[in-house]
Residue, then its C-alpha position, 0 to 999 in steps of 0.5 A: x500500500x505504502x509504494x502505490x501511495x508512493x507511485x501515485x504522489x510521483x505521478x501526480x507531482x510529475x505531470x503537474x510539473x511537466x504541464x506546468x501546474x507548478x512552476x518551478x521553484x513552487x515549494x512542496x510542503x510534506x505537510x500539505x501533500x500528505x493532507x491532499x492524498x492522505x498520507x503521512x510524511x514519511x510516504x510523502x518523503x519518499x515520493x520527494x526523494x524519488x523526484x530529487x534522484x531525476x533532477x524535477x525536485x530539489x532537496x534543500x537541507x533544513x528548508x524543504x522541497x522545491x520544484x528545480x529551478x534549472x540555471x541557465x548553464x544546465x539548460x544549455x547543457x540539457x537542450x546540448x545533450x539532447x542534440x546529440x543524443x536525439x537525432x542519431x536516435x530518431x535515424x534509428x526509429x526510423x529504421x525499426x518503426x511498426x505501423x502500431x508505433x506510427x498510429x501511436x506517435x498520430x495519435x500523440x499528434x493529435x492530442x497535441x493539437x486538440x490540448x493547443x486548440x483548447x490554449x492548455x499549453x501545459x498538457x500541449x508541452x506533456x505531449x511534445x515531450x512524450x512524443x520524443x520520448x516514444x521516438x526513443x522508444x521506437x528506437x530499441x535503445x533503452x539505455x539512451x531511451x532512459x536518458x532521453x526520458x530524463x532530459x526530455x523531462x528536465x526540459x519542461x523545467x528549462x521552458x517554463x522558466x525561459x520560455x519567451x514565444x510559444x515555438x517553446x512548445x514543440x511546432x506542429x509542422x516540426x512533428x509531422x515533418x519528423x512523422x513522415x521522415x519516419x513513416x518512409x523510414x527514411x533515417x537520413x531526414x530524420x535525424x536532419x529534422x530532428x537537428x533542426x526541430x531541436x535547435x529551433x526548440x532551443x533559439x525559442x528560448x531567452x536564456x537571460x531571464x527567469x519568468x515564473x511564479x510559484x504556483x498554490x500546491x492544493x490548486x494546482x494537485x487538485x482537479 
C-alpha cells in the first residue's frame, strides 16, 4: 500500500510539473501533500526523494522541497545533450518503426493539437515531450531511451522558466515533418529534422531571464 501511495504522489507531482501546474521553484510542503492524498510524511518523503534522484525536485537541507529551478548553464547543457543524443536516435526509429508505433506517435499528434486548440499549453508541452520520448522508444535503445526520458523531462523545467514565444512548445509542422521522415523510414531526414526541430526548440528560448511564479500546491494537485 505504502509504494502505490508512493507511485501515485510521483505521478501526480510529475505531470503537474511537466504541464506546468507548478512552476518551478513552487515549494512542496510534506505537510500539505500528505493532507491532499492522505498520507503521512514519511510516504510523502519518499515520493520527494524519488523526484530529487531525476533532477524535477530539489532537496534543500533544513528548508524543504522545491520544484528545480534549472540555471541557465544546465539548460544549455540539457537542450546540448539532447542534440546529440536525439537525432542519431530518431535515424534509428526510423529504421525499426511498426505501423502500431506510427498510429501511436498520430495519435500523440493529435492530442497535441486538440490540448493547443483548447490554449492548455501545459498538457500541449506533456505531449511534445512524450512524443520524443516514444521516438526513443521506437528506437530499441533503452539505455539512451532512459536518458532521453530524463532530459526530455528536465526540459519542461528549462521552458517554463525561459520560455519567451510559444515555438517553446514543440511546432506542429516540426512533428509531422519528423512523422513522415519516419513513416518512409527514411533515417537520413530524420535525424536532419530532428537537428533542426531541436535547435529551433532551443533559439525559442531567452536564456537571460527567469519568468515564473510559484504556483498554490492544493490548486494546482487538485482537479
Amino acid at each position: 500500500m505504502k509504494e502505490t501511495s508512493v507511485q501515485t504522489i510521483v505521478a501526480n507531482l510529475e505531470l503537474a510539473i511537466h504541464e506546468h501546474r507548478l512552476a518551478p521553484g513552487s515549494k512542496l510542503s510534506e505537510d500539505e501533500v500528505g493532507e491532499i492524498f492522505g498520507v503521512s510524511r514519511t510516504v510523502v518523503r519518499a515520493a520527494l526523494q524519488r523526484l530529487s534522484h531525476t533532477h524535477l525536485v530539489e532537496l534543500k537541507r533544513n528548508i524543504g522541497a522545491f520544484v528545480a529551478q534549472p540555471s541557465i548553464r544546465e539548460a544549455r547543457e540539457v537542450f546540448e545533450a539532447r542534440a546529440l543524443l536525439e537525432p542519431r536516435t530518431a535515424r534509428s526509429a526510423a529504421e525499426r518503426i511498426t505501423p502500431a508505433d506510427l498510429a501511436l506517435l498520430r495519435s500523440h499528434l493529435d492530442q497535441e493539437e486538440e490540448a493547443m486548440a483548447q490554449q492548455s499549453t501545459g498538457r500541449a508541452l506533456h505531449l511534445s515531450g512524450r512524443f520524443h520520448i516514444e521516438i526513443a522508444r521506437i528506437a530499441d535503445q533503452n539505455t539512451i531511451a532512459e536518458f532521453i526520458a530524463q532530459l526530455v523531462a528536465r526540459s519542461s523545467l528549462v521552458i517554463a522558466l525561459y520560455w519567451q514565444r510559444r515555438g517553446a512548445l514543440c511546432d506542429r509542422h516540426g512533428h509531422e515533418a519528423l512523422l513522415r521522415a519516419l513513416a518512409r523510414q527514411d533515417g537520413a531526414l530524420a535525424e536532419e529534422l530532428m537537428k533542426q526541430h531541436l535547435l529551433d526548440l532551443m533559439t525559442s528560448l531567452d536564456l537571460r531571464n527567469r519568468a515564473s511564479a510559484p504556483t498554490s500546491l492544493r490548486e494546482a494537485l487538485l482537479p
